[in-house]
N, C-alpha and C positions, 0 to 999 in steps of 0.2 A: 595451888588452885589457879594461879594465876596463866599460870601453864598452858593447864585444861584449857582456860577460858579462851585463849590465844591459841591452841591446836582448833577449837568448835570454831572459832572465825575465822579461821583460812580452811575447814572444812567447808564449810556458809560461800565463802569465796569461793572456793572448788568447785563445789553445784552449781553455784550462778556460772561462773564460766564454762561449766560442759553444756546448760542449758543456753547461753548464747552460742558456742560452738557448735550444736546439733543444730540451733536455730541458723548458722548462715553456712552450713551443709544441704540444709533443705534447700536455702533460698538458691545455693550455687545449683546443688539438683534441678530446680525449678527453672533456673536460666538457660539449663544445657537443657533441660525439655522443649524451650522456649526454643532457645536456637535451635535445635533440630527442626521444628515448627514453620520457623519462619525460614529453612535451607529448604525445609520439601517443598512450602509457598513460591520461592525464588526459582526450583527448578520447575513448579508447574506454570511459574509465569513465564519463562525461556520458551518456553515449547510453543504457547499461543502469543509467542512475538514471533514464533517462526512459521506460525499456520497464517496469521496476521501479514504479516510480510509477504509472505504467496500469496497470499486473496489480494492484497492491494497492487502488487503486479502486475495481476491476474483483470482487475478490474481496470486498471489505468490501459493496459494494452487495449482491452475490449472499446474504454470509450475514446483511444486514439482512431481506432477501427471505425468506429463509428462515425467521428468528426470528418476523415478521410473520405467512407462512402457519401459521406452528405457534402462533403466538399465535390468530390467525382460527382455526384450527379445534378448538384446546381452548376460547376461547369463543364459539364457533359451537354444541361439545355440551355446554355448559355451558344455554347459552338457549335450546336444544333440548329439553335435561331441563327446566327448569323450564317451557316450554310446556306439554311434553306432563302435567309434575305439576299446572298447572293445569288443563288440559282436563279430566281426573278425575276432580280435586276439584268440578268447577262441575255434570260431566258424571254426579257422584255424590250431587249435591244436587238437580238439574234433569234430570236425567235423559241419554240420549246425544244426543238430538236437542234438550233444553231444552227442551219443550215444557212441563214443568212451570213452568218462569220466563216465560216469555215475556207481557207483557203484551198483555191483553185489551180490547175497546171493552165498553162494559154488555152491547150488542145481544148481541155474542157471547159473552159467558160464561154458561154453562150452570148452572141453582143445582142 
């Protein structure tokens, strides 16, 4: 009997360990479900780092574009004023047309 008693506990033992081995079959299955999970999450996050990456390119050109035209046309009327403050000045010394500058041959200047 003693036997018996000693085959029923390592029967006893035998179930508990198929019942922990089924139990970390599951858990291994659960993990590869998991990893798969988070490989399809990792490839949809790839893609909108590369939609992301063009938009920000995309945007950074744009507001270089930008800063450029605003740069061009503050000194665009910058070089404008100072034409036109020259034209003026020459136009205030020499007249509008500068006929008073304008150089003469002898033949043509009048005494």
């Amino acid at each position: 009997m003693a036997r018996s008693v000693k085959v029923n506990e390592l029967h006893i033992k035998i179930d508990d360990l198929k019942k922990v081995m089924a139990k970390n079959i599951q858990v291994v299955l659960e993990n590869t479900a998991s990893v798969e999970e988070i490989l399809k999450v990792t490839a949809e996050l790839e893609q909108e780092s590369v939609i992301f990456r063009k938009r920000a390119v995309k945007t950074k050109r744009h507001m270089m574009v930008q800063h450029c035209s605003s740069w061009l046309r503050h000194w665009g009327l910058i070089a404008g004023i100072v034409v036109a403050l020259v034209y003026f000045f020459a136009a205030s010394i020499c007249g509008p047309t500068f006929s008073r500058c304008s150089v003469q041959n002898d033949d043509e200047r009048r005494w």
